[in-house]
C-alpha positions in Angstrom: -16.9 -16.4 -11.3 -15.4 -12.9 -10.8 -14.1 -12.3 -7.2 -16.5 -9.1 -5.4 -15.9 -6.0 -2.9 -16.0 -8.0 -0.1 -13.0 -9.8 -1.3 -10.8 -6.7 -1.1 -10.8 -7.4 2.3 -8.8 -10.2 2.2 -5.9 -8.1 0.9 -6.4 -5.0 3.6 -5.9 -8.6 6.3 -3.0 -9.8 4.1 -1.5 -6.5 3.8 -2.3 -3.9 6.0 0.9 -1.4 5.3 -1.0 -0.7 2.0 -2.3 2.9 1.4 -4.7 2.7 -1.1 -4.4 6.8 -1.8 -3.0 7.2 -5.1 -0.4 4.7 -5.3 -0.8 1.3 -3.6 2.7 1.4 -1.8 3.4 -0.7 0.8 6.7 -0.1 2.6 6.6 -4.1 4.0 7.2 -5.5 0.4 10.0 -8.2 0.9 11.1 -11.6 -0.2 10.1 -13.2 2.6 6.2 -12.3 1.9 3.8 -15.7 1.1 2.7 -15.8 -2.2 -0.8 -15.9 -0.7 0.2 -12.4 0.9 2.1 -11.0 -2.5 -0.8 -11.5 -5.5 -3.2 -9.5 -4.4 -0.9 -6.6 -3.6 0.9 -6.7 -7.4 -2.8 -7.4 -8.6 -4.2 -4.6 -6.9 -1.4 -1.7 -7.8 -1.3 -3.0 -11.8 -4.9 -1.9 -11.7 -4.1 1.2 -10.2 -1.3 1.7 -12.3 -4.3 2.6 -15.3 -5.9 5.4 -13.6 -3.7 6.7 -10.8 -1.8 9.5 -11.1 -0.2 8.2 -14.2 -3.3 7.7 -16.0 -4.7 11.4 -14.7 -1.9 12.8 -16.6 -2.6 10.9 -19.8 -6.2 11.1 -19.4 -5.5 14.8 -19.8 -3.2 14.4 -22.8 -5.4 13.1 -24.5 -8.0 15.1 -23.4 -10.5 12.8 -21.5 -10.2 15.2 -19.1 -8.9 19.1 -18.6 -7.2 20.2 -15.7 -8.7 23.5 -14.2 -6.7 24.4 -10.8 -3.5 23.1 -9.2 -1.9 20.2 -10.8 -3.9 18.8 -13.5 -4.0 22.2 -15.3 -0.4 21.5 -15.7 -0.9 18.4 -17.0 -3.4 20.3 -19.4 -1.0 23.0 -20.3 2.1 20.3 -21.2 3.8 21.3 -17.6 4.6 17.5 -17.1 8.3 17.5 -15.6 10.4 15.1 -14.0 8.9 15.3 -11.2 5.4 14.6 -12.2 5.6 10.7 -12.6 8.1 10.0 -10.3 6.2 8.5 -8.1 4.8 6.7 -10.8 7.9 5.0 -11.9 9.3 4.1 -8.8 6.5 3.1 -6.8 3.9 2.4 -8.8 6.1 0.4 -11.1 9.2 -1.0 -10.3 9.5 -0.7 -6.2 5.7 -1.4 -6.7 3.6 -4.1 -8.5 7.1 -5.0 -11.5 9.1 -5.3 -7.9 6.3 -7.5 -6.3 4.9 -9.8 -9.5 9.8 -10.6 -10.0 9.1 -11.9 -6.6 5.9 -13.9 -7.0 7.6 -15.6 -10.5 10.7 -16.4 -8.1 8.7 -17.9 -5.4 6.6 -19.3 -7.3 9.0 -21.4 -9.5 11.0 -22.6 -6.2 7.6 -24.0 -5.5 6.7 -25.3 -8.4 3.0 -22.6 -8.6 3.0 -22.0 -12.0 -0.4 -20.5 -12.1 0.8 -17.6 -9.2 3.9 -17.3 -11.6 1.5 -17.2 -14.7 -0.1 -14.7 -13.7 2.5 -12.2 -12.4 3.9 -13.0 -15.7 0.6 -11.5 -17.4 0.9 -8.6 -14.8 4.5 -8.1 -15.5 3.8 -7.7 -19.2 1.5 -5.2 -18.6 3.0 -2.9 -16.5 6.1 -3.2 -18.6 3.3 -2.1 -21.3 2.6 1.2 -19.2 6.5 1.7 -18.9 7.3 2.0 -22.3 3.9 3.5 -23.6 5.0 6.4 -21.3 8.7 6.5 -21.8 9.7 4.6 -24.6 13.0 2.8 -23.6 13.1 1.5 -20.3 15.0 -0.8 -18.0 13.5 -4.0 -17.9 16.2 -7.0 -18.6 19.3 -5.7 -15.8 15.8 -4.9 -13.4 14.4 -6.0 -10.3 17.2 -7.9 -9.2 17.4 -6.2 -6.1 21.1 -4.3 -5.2 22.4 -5.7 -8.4 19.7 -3.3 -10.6 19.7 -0.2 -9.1 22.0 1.4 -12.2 20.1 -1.0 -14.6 20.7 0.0 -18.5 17.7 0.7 -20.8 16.4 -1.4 -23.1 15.5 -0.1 -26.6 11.7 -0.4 -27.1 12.1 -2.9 -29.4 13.2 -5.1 -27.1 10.8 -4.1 -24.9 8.1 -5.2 -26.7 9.6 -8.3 -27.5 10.0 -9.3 -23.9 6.1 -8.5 -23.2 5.5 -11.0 -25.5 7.6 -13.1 -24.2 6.0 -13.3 -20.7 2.6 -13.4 -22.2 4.2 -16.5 -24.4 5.4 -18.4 -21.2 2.1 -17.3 -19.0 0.4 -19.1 -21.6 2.1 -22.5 -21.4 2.0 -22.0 -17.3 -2.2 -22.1 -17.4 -2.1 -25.3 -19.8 -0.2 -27.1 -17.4 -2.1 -29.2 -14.6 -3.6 -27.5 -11.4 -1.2 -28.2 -8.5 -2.4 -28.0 -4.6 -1.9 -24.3 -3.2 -2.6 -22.6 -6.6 -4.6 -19.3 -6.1 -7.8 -19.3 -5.0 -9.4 -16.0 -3.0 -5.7 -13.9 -3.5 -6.3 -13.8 -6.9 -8.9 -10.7 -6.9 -9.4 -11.1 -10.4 -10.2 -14.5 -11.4 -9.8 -16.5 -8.5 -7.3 -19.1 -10.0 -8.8 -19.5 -13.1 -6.2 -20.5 -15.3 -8.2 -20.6 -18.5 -9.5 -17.0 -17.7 -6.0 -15.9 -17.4 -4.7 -17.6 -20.8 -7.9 -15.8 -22.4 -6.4 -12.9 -20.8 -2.9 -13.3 -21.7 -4.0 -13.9 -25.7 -6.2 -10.3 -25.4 -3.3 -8.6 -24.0 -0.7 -10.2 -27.0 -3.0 -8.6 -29.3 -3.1 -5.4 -27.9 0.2 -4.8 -27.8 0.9 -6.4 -31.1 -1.4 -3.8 -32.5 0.6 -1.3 -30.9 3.2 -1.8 -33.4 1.4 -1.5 -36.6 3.9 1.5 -37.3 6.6 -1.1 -36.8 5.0 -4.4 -38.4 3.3 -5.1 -41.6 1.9 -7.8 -40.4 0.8 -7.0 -36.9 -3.3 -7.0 -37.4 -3.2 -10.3 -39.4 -1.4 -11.9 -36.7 -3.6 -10.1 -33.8 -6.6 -11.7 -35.8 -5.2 -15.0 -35.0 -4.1 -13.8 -31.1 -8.2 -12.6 -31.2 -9.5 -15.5 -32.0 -8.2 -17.3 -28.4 -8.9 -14.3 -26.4 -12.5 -13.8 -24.2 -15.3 -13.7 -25.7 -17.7 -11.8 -23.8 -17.8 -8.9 -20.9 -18.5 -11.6 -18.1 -14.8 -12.8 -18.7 -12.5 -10.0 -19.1 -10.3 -9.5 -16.5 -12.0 -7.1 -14.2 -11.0 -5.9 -10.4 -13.9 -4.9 -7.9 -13.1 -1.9 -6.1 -15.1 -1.5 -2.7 -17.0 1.7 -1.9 -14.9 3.3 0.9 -12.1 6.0 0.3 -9.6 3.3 1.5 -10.8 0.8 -1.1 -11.7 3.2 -3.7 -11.4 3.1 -7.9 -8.9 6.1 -7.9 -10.8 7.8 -10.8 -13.7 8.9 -8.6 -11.6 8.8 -5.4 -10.1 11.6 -7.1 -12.9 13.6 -8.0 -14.3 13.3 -4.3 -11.4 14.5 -2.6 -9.9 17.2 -5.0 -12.7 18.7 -6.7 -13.1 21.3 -8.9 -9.4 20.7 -10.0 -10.2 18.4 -12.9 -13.6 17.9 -15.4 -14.8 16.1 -18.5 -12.0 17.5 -21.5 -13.8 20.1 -24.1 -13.3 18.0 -27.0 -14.8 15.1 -25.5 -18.0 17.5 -24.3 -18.0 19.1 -27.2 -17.5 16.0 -29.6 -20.4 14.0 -28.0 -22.8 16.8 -27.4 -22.5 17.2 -31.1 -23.4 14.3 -31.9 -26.2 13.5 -29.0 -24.1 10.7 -28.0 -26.6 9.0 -25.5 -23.2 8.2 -23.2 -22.6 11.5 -22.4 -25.2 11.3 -19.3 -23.1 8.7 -18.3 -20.0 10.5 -18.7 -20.6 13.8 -16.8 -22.8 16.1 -15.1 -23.0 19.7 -15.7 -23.2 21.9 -12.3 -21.9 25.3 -12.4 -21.1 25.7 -15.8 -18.3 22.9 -14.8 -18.9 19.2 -16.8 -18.0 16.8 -13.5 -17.1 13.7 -14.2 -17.7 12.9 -10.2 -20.3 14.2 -8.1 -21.6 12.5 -4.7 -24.2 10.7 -4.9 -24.8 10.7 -8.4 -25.0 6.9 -9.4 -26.1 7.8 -12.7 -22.3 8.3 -13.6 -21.4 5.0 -14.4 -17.3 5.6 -14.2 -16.8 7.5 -11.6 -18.5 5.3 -8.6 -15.8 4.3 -6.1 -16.8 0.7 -6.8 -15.9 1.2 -10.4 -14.3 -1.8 -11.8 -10.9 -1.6 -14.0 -10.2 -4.0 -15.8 -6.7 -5.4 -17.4 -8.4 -5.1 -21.1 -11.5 -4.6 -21.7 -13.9 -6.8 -24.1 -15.4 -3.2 -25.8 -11.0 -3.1 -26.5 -10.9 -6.2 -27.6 -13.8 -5.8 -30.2 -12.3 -2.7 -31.4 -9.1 -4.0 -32.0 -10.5 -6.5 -34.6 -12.4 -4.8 -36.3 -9.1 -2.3 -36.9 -7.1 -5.6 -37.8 -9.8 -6.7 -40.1 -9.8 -3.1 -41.8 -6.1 -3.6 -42.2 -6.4 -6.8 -43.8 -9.2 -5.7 -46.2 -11.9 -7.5 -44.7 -13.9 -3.7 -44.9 -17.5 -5.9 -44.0 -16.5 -7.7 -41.2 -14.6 -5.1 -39.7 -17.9 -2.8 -40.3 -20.0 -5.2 -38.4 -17.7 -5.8 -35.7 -17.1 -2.0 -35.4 -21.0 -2.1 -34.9 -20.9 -4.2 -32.6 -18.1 -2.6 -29.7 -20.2 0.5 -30.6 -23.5 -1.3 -29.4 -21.2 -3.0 -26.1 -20.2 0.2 -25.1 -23.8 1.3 -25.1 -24.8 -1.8 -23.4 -22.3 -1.6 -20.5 -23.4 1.8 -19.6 -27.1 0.7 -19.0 -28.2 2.4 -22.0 -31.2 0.9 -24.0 -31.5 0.2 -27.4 -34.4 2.8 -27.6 -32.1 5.9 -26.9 -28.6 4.3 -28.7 -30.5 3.4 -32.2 -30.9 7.2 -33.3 -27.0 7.2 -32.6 -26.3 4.0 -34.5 -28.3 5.0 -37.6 -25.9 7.9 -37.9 -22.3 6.2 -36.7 -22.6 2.4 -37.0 -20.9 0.4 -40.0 -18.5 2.9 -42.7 -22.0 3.9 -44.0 -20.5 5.8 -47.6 -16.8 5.8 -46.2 -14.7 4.2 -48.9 -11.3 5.5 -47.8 -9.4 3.9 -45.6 -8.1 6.7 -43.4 -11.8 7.5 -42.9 -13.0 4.2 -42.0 -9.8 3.7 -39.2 -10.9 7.2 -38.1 -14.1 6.2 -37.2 -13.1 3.3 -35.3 -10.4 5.1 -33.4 -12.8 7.6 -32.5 -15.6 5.7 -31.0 -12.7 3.7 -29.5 -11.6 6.9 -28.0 -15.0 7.8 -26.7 -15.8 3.8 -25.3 -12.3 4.1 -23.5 -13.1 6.9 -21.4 -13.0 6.3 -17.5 -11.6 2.7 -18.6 -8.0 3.1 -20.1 -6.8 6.0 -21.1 -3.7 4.7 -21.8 -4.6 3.0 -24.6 -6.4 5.7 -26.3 -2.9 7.8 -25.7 -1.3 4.9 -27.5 -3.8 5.0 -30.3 -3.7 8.4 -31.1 0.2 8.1 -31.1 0.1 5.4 -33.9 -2.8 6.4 -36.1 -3.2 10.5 -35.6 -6.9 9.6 -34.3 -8.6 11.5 -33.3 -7.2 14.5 -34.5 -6.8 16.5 -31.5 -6.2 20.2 -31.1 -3.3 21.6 -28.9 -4.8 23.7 -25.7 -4.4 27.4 -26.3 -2.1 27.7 -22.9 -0.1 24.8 -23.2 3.4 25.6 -22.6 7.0 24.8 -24.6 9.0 24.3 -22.1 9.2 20.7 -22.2 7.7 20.8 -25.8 9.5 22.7 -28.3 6.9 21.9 -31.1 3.7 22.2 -29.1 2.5 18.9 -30.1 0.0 16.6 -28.4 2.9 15.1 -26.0 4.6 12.2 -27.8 6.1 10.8 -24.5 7.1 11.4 -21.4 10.5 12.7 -19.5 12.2 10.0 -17.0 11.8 11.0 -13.5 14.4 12.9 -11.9 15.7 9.7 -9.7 17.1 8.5 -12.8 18.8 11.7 -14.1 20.7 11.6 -10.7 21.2 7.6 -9.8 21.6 6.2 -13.0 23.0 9.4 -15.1 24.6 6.9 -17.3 22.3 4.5 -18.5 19.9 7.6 -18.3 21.4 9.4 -21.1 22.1 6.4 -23.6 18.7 6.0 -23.1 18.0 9.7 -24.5 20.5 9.6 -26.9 19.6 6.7 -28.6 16.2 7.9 -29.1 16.8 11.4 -30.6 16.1 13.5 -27.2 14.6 13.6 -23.8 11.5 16.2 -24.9 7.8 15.4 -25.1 8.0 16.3 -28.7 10.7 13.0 -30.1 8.8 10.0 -31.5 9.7 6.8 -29.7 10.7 3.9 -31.7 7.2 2.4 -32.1 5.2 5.4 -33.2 7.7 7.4 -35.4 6.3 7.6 -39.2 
């Protein structure tokens, strides 16, 4: 049974330093917090962490969205400097939910909880995700450990990646252990102590960021096939957080939208890309008012992303249906990653409310490979209508797609800047925020030089050729 709105309450009573603006920092956060006081804070900013400011400057990358005033037409126009994520990376991330969830495993093991340390492990790994999708190398093992960290050395993505998949490994083995009295129950906004939910989860999540590497490892959608196959199996139990409907409680997305408007709409390609194909989502998507396509406008319920009570989810099961039918294609199973490419295209249809009636003339023309026999052709399609499903949702991991496929192939805006991009690419990465250039100089530029440069333009390790 998924947790509602009226549960966020519970956290606001638990933690009421919280600002639940952009970034969910809460200036209390010590080791002395309960567990019962700590999960629902790292639960609450890891979901933020996907659409917050972080994921308004991706969404923008990747063109989800175009910035029109102010700072999103930065973002837009590749004016993303140290400065811009900052925040990101130090509250958001490690003083934020990486700092809280290094406190809830510690706790949690002294007291013998290893559901509460399961799942900050799962939440650990995916933050840690977000960290070195954005930056490539990135401290993680010398981290969070209080004074002892605050000049902690990089580690190369590779290990990176290896360590999410660690913590996913271990938060597995946590949830098949026995329930123990005080496990989560209420603090846990997600699932509310579900341990088999969150081993469902932890399997979706290894797969995603197994496929994330399938620059890196032959082998990567064979074994996300097998990762799939324990994962959830259905929208009713991916992990999802219920936002409320007030500013304070908001899904940052629409939050947004409401209180800085006119600075940010629905991206061109995006408009342009459904409304050529009379793409039933795309009333769904945006409105147009003023010759502007708004992804929020008050009191429009019809815009199924950008209520305030929007829910986020960790991974969605439309993701999870995607990425197996991409492992299938990669393993030369070309029907059953057709069908199953049919079918995340009829779930994302379905989640939006839209009826079968108004989706078929779509299907007839997009579903299955239809006379693709390539296999560049047949990995663009999926991409693409992954790109489309993931908007609102994650754009994160359509950032991450596009990085490791070339899909969709996106066009650079005609104003976008070299200044931090010497080749005027569709940004490869991002630069580290200025706190590290001036705390942790050295570590800072190992980092850098081990990975060819400090530009938007150098390939990290996972998505080079």
């Amino acid at each position: 049974m998924k947790p509602t709105c009226y549960l966020l309450l519970s956290l606001f009573l638990l933690a009421p330093a919280c600002d639940f603006g952009d970034l969910n920092t809460d200036p209390t956060r010590n080791s002395e917090a309960s567990l019962t006081e700590m999960l629902p804070v790292a639960i609450v900013q890891s979901v933020r962490n996907t659409a917050s400011i972080g994921g308004r400057v991706v969404g923008t990358v990747i063109q989800h969205w175009t910035g029109v005033s102010a700072q999103p037409e930065s973002y837009t126009n590749f004016l993303i400097d140290e400065q811009t994520l900052s925040a990101f990376w130090e509250t958001g991330l490690y003083a934020g939910a990486m700092k809280d969830c290094a406190l809830i495993i510690e706790q949690a093991r002294e007291r013998e909880q290893p559901y509460y340390e399961g799942i900050a492990m799962v939440l650990m790994a995916y933050n840690l995700g977000l960290a070195t999708t954005y930056w490539g190398d990135v401290p993680y093992t010398e981290a969070l450990k209080g004074s002892e960290s605050l000049k902690a050395a990089y580690d190369p993505q590779e290990l990176v990646y290896e360590n999410i998949q660690q913590l996913l490994d271990d938060a597995i083995l946590l949830f098949e252990t026995a329930p123990v009295v005080g496990r989560p129950g209420t603090d846990d906004l997600i699932f509310r102590g579900d341990a088999g939910l969150w081993r469902k989860t932890a399997f979706a999540l290894k797969a995603r960021y197994t496929m994330h590497l399938t620059r890196r490892n032959p082998d990567a959608a064979a074994q996300a096939l097998v990762l799939l196959d324990s994962a959830f199996t259905s929208r009713d139990d991916q992990p999802d957080f219920s936002f409320g409907t007030t500013n304070n409680e908001s899904n940052p997305i629409p939050l947004f939208g409401k209180e800085r408007p006119n600075q940010m709409e629905v991206g061109k390609y995006l408009v342009n890309l459904m409304s050529s194909r009379n793409d039933p989502r795309r009333f769904k998507y945006w409105v147009v008012s003023n010759n502007q396509n708004l992804f929020y406008q008050f009191g429009n319920t019809n815009l199924v992303r950008a209520q305030q009570n929007s829910p986020l989810s960790l991974i969605t099961y439309t993701e999870v249906m995607f990425l197996r039918a991409e492992a299938y294609l990669r393993t030369g199973e070309a029907n059953k990653a057709s069908q199953t490419y049919s079918f995340a295209l009829i779930h994302s249809m379905d989640e939006l409310g839209i009826t079968s009636d108004l989706y078929n003339p779509y299907l007839a023309a997009n579903a299955g490979f239809g006379i693709l026999t390539e296999f560049e052709q047949r990995l663009e399609r999926i991409i693409l209508q992954k790109h489309i499903a993931l908007y609102g949702l994650d754009p994160n991991q359509a950032w991450t797609d596009y990085r490791r496929t070339g899909y969709p192939v996106l066009e650079v805006p005609g104003n976008a800047t070299s200044s931090f991009n010497p080749s005027l690419v569709i940004p490869r990465r991002f630069l580290y925020p200025i706190s590290e250039r001036t705390t942790n100089l050295e570590n800072y530029q190992a980092a850098i030089d081990r990975q060819g440069g400090h530009l938007m333009d150098v390939d990290m390790w996972a998505f080079k050729p």
